[in-house]
ZAMARGU-4260 file (C-alpha; in steps of 0.2 Angstrom, whole numbers, plus 5000, padded with zeros to 4 digits):
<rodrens>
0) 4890/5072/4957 | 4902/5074/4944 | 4904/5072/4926 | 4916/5061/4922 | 4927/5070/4910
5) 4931/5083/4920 | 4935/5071/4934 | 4953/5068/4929 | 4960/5083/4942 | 4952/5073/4957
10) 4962/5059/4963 | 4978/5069/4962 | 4968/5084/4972 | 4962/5072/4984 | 4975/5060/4987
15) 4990/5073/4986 | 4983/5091/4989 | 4971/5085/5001 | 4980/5073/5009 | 4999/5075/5009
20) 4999/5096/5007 | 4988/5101/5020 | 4969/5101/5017 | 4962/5086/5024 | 4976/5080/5030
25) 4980/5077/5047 | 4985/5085/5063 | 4975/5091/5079 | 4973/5084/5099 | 4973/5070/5107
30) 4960/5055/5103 | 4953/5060/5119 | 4954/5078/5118 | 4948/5082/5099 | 4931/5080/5105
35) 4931/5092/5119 | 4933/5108/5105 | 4948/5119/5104 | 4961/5125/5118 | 4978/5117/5126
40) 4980/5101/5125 | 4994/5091/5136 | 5012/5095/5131 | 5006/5110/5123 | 5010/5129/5130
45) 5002/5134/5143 | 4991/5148/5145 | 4979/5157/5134 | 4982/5160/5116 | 4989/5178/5113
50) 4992/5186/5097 | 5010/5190/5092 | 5024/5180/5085 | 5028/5171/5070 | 5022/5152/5066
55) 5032/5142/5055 | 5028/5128/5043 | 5037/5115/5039 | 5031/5105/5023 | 5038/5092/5011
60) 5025/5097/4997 | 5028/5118/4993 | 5009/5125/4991 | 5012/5127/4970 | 4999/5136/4962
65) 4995/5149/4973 | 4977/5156/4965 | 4961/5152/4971 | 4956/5146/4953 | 4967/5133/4953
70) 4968/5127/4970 | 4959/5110/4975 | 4953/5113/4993 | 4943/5104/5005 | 4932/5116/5013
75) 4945/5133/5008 | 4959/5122/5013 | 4972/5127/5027 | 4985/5140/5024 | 4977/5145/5008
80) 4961/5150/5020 | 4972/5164/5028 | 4972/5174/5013 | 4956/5167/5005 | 4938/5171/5012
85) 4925/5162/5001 | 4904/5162/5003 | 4904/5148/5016 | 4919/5138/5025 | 4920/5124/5035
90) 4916/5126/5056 | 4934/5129/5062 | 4929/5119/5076 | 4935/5101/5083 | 4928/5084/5080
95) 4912/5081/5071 | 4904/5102/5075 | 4918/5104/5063 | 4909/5095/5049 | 4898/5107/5048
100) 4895/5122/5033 | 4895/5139/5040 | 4896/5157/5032 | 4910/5165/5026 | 4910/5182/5017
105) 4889/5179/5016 | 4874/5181/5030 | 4870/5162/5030 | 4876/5146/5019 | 4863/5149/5004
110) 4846/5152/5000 | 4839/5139/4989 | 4822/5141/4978 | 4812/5124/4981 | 4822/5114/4971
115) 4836/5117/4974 | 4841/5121/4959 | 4847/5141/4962 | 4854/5147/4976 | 4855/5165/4984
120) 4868/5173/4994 | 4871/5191/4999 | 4887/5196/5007 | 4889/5204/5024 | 4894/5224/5029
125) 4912/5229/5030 | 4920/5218/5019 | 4937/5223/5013 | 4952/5217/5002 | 4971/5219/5009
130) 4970/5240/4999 | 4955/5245/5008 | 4944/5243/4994 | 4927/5233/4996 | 4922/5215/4990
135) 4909/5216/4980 | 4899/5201/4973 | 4905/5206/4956 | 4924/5201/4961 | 4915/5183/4968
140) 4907/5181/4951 | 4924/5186/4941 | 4933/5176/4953 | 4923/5160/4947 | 4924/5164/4930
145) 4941/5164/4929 | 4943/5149/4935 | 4936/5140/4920 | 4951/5148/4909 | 4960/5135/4903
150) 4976/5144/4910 | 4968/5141/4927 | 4963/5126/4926 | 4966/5112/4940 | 4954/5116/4955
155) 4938/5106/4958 | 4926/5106/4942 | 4908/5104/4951 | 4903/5122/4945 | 4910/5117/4925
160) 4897/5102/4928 | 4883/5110/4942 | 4880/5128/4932 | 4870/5129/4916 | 4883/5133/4901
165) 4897/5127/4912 | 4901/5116/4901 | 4906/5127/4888 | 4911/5141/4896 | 4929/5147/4891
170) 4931/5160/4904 | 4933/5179/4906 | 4949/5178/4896 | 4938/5174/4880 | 4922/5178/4882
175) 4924/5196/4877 | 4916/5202/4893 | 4900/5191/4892 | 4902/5183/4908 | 4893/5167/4915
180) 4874/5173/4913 | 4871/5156/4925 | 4879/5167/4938 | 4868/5182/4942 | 4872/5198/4952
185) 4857/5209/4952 | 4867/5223/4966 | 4884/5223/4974 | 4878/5212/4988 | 4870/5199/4981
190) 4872/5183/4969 | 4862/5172/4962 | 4869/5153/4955 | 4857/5144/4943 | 4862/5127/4942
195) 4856/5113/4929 | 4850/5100/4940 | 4844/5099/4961 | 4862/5101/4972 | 4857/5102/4989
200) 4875/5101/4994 | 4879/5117/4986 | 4884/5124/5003 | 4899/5113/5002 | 4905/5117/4987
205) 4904/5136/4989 | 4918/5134/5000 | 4931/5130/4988 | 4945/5143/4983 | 4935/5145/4966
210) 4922/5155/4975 | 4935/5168/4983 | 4931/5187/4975 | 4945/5193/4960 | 4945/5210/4957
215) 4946/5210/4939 | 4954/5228/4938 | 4971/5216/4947 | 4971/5202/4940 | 4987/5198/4931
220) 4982/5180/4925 | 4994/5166/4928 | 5005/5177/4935 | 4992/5182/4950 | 4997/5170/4960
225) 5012/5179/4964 | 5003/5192/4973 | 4984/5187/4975 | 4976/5199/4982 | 4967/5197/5001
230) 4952/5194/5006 | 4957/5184/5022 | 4966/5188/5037 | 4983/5188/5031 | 4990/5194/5013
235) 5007/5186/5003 | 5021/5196/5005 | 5032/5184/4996 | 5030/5169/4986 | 5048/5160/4981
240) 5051/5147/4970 | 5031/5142/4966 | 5026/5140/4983 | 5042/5132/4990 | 5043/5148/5002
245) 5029/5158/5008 | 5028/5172/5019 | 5013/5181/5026 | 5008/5195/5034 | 4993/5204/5042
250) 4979/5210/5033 | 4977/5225/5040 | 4959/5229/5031 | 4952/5212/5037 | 4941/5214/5053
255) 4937/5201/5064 | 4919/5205/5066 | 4913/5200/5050 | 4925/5184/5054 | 4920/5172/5066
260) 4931/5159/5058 | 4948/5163/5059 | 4956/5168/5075 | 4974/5174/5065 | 4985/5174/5082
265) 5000/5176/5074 | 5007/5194/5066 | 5018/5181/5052 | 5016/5164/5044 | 5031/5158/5036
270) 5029/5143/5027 | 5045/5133/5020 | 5044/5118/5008 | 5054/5104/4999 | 5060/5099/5016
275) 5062/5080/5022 | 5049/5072/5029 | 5061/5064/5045 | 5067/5083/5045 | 5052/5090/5049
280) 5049/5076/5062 | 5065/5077/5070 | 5066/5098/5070 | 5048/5099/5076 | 5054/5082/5090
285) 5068/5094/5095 | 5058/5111/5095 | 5076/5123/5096 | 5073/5142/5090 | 5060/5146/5078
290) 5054/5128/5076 | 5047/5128/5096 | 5033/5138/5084 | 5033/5126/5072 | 5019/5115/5063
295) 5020/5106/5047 | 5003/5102/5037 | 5007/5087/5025 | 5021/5076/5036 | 5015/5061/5046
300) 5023/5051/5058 | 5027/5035/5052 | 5026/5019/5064 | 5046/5018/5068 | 5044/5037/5076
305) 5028/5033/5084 | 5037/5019/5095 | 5050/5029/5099 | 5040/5044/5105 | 5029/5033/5115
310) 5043/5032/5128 | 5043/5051/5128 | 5027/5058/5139 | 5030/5076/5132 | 5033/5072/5114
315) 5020/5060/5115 | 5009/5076/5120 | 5011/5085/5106 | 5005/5073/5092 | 4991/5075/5086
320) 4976/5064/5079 | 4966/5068/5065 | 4954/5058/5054 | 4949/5062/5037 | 4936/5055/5025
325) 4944/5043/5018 | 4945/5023/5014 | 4958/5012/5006 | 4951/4997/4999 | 4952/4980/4987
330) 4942/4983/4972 | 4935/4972/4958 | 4933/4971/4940 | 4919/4960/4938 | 4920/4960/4920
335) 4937/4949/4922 | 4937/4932/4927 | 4935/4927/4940 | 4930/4941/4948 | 4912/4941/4937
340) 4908/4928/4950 | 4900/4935/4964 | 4905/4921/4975 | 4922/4922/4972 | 4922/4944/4977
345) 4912/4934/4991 | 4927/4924/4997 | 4938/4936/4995 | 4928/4948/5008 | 4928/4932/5019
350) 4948/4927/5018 | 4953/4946/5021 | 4963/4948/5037 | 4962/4965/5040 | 4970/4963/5056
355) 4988/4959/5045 | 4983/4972/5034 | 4981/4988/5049 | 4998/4978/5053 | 5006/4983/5034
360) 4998/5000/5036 | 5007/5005/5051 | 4996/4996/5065 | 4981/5003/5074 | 4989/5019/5078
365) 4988/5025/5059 | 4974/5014/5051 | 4954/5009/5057 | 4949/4994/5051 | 4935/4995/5040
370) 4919/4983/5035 | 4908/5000/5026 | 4914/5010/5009 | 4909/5025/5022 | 4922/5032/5036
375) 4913/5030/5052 | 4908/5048/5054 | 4891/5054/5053 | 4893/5070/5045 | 4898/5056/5029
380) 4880/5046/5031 | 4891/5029/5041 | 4879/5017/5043 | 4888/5000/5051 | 4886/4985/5041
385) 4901/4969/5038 | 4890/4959/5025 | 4904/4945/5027 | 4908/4947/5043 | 4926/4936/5045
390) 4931/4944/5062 | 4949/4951/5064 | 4958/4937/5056 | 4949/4931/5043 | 4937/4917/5040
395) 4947/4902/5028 | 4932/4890/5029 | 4920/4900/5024 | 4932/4906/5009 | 4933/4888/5006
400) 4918/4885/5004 | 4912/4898/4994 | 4926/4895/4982 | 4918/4878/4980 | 4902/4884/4975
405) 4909/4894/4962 | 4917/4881/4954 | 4935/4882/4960 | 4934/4867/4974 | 4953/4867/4973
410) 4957/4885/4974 | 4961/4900/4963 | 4973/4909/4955 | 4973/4930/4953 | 4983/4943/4952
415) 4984/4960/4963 | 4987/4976/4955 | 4997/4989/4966 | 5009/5001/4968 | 5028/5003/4972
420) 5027/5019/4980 | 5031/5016/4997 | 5013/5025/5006 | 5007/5010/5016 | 4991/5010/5005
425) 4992/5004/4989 | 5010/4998/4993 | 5020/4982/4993 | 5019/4977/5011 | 4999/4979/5011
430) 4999/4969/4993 | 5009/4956/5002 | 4997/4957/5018 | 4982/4953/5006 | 4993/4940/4999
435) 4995/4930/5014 | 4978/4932/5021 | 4971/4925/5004 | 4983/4914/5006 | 4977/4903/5019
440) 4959/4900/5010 | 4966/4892/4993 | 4967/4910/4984 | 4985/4910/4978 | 4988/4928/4975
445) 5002/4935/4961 | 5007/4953/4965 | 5009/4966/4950 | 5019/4982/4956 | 5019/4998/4945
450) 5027/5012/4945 | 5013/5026/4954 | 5009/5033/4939 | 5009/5017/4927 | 4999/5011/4943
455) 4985/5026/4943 | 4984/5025/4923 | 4978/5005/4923 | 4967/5005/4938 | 4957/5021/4931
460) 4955/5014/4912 | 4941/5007/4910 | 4948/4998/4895 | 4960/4990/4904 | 4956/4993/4923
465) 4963/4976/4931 | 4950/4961/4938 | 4958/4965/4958 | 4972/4980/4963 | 4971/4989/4978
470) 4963/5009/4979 | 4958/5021/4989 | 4949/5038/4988 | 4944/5052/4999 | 4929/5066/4998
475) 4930/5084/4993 | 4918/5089/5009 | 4909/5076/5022 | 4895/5069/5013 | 4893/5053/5007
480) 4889/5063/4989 | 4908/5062/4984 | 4912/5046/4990 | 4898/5035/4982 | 4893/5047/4969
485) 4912/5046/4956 | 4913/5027/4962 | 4896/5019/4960 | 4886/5030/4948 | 4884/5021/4931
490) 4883/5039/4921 | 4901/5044/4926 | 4908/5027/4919 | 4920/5035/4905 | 4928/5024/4889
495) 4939/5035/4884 | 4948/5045/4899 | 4950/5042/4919 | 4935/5031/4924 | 4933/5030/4944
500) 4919/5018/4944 | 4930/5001/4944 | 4915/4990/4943 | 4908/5000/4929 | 4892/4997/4938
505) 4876/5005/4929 | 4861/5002/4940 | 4847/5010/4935 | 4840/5009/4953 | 4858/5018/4964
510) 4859/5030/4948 | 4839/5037/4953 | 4843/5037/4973 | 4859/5045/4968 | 4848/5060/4960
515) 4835/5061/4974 | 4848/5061/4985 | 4855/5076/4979 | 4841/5086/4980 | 4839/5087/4997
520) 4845/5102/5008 | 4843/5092/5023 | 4859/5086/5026 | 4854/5075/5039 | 4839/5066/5031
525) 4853/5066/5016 | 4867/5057/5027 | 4854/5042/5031 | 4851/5038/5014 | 4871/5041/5008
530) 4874/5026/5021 | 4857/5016/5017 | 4865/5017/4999 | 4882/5013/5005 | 4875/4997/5013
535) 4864/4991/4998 | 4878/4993/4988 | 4888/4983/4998 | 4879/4968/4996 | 4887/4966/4979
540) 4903/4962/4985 | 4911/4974/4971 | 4923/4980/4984 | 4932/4976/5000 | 4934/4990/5013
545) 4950/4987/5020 | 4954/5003/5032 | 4952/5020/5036 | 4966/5028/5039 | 4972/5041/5056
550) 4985/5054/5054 | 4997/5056/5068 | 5007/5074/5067 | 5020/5085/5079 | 5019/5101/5083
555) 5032/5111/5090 | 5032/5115/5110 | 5025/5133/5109 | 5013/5126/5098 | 4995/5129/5105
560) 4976/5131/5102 | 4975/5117/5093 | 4960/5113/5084 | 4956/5097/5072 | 4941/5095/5064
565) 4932/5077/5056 | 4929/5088/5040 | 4949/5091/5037 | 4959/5080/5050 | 4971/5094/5051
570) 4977/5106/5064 | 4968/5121/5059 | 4980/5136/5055 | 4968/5149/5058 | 4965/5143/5076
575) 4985/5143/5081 | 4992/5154/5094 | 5011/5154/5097 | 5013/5165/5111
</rodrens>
């Protein structure tokens, strides 16, 4: 759970980093074939995956602030998790086993004391940075330090909020040497994280770039990025241009058996940026030279290109299908008329044609419609509910009749909040697609359109969040805990900065299961309750879930091994071979 002032970084992190630059967003097999686990899907190269050759990346977003202090990962992120080996990381495997926390540079994912407010991890034999020198649990505690320098700042702020003093906490930089004493290393192998409240997920968390080892004696500050030094399977061996072109090569001190994560086929990853996003589509389409090795980990395929690769069998087995945790929705500000009525939220939920609104998204091939909060995966807690079920279209009448009740027998008037930015989420043509839908059960909708970040700065300010504007959000790792936690727990409503509870609900009763939910290290018996939750608070109409969107992404014809996962939705680097 967050603390609300430090929650600022998120939604860029999430709905850029995550999203558009390559850590959740989306790339991997077939629908059918992402469940059967890694290996060659249809279209791809034949044969077994060989190490050798050079992969190339195409991307429209360069990979900017190249320092594990200052990235904002999802589970270590992609190309970032080359070079960067942290305590746990995600299970680079396909479909929902891909959910799943495993160990990293540590024996297990964490040892907890019966609370769970400390966890204990010791680090495996062997371990080595790109100059032969060992990783010590020192360089992991230094290396999470310095990421709480104000320099460094802009990765996730869970340890700023979970670790005791982390809120005061300037970083190594200032501290004349003191260190964290919340973070406790009794011998080389070993650390110890004492936390201020129960955080059962603490596994996730440890696999965000903060928790990559630093040797202090080569850290050169901001400037480390340039040259961070490996943990991983590959080290940087250029950096042009802050990220815009990246090349790396092998690690020659990484060994594989203290790795069963990453598979590093190829001897190079070159990684090139600030290209067009119908560039990358058309050179990854047409596959000549280096680009028949080619992948790209933030472009999507828009609708237009779908349809015209649909008539193409082998281009049409080469995309890939990934899902991420995420969910675009209408929300409400029920302390705006008349949206503090909860019948009128109510006829709203009823009138929503989500069909036309999958339509404005980019059809069923890009977006799932959606009745829960929740993505429908179990790793995030799903539990199925539609407490105004209005079938695929819509139900008017019931609408109707519910806009009666509250007072408004002849219909209503409101305005929707969204953005210009042409993403097919918060945009113009899904506005327009609520519009219509509302349209037919006496809501006359007037559409507000604002600039992105004009748009992000009103629907985050709880002084002046609007009464209905479109939104959407994603989660750091697959748990229901970042998806219901920043939206719905009333602690984290904030007067004064970014506030991402736009109901500014406080209830005492979702704020105490919010806590006990956290304490639990069972992540199953937690996922039941994050959707129990999810369900409860779905009664109130505060929201309405509109879709969940699917990622559709080329890769080149050499291309193979390809493995998604639910947690990231994005073909996993480490698994790719190319020869």
């Amino acid at each position: 759970m967050l603390r609300q002032s430090h929650i600022s970084r998120r939604v860029a992190a999430v709905a850029v980093s995550l999203v558009l630059a390559g850590g959740a967003a989306a790339c991997g097999p077939k629908d059918g074939a992402d469940k059967a686990g890694s290996g060659d899907k249809p279209g791809a190269a034949g044969g077994a995956p060989q190490k050798g050759g050079t992969l190339t990346v195409l991307n429209s977003e360069p990979q900017s602030d190249f320092d594990p202090a200052r990235l904002y990962t999802s589970g270590g992120g992609n190309v970032p998790s080359l070079v960067f080996r942290t305590l746990t990381t995600r299970n680079r495997e396909a479909g929902a086993a891909g959910t799943k926390v495993v160990p990293d540079l540590a024996t297990d994912t964490g040892k907890p004391n019966a609370d769970a407010t400390e966890w204990t991890y010791t680090l495996k034999d062997g371990l080595k940075y790109e100059d032969g020198t060992p990783i010590t649990t020192a360089d992991i505690k230094y290396g999470i330090e310095r990421s709480f320098a104000g320099e460094l700042s802009g990765g996730a702020p869970y340890l700023r909020d979970w670790l005791i003093g982390g809120e005061t906490y300037e970083g190594p930089y200032k501290d004349g040497g003191k260190g964290l004493d919340s973070i406790v290393v009794p011998d080389a192998k070993t650390i110890v994280f004492k936390l201020r409240k129960p955080e059962g997920e603490f596994p996730f968390v440890a696999t965000q770039t903060q928790f990559a080892p630093v040797p202090k004696a080569k850290d050169t500050g901001v400037k480390y990025e340039e040259h961070p030094v490996s943990s991983g399977p590959y080290k940087v061996v250029k950096n042009d241009n802050d990220g815009e072109h990246l090349t790396l090569e092998r690690n020659e001190h990484w060994d594989e058996k203290t790795d069963e994560e990453r598979k590093a086929y190829p001897d190079k990853i070159d990684v090139r940026s600030g290209l067009d996003s119908a560039v990358i589509n058309q050179r990854l389409s047409t596959s000549s030279g280096p680009d028949a090795a080619a992948i790209t980990t933030d472009t999507n395929l828009g609708p237009a290109e779908l349809a015209q690769i649909g008539s193409n069998k082998e281009l049409e087995g080469r995309v890939g299908t990934g899902h991420f945790g995420y969910v675009n929705y209408l929300a409400f500000n029920p302390k705006v008329a008349p949206f503090d009525n909860p019948k009128v939220r109510q006829a709203v939920s009823y009138a929503i044609n989500r069909t036309s609104v999958v339509n404005a998204a980019g059809g069923s091939a890009l977006a799932e419609p959606a009745t829960t909060f929740l993505p429908e995966r179990e790793a995030f807690g799903f539990t199925p509910y539609d407490h105004f079920p209005a079938g695929k279209t819509g139900d008017p009448a019931k609408a109707k009749q519910l806009l009666a009740e509250a007072g408004f027998p002849d219909g209503v008037t409101v305005t929707l909040t969204h953005s210009t930015a042409q993403n097919r989420q918060t945009s113009p043509e899904v506005a327009t697609a609520v519009q219509q839908s509302l349209a037919a059960a006496g809501i006359t909708v007037k559409l507000e359109g604002l600039e992105n970040n004009a748009f992000n700065e009103k629907r985050w300010d709880a002084k002046n969040t609007p009464g209905f504007f479109l939104s959407r959000w994603g989660a750091d790792w697959p748990s229901g805990g970042p998806f219901l936690a920043p939206i719905f727990d009333g602690r984290q409503i904030v007067t004064n900065g970014s506030n991402y509870n736009h109901a500014q609900l406080d209830d005492p009763a979702v704020n105490t299961e919010i806590d006990e939910i956290a304490k639990l290290t069972d992540l199953a018996a937690a996922g039941k309750r994050w959707g129990a939750l999810d369900k409860k608070i779905g009664e109130q109409a505060l929201d309405v879930p509109l879709f969940h969107p699917v990622y559709k992404r080329l890769v080149g014809k050499d291309v193979k091994n390809v493995v998604i996962s639910d947690w990231t939705g994005v073909l996993d680097v480490s698994q790719v071979s190319v020869k």
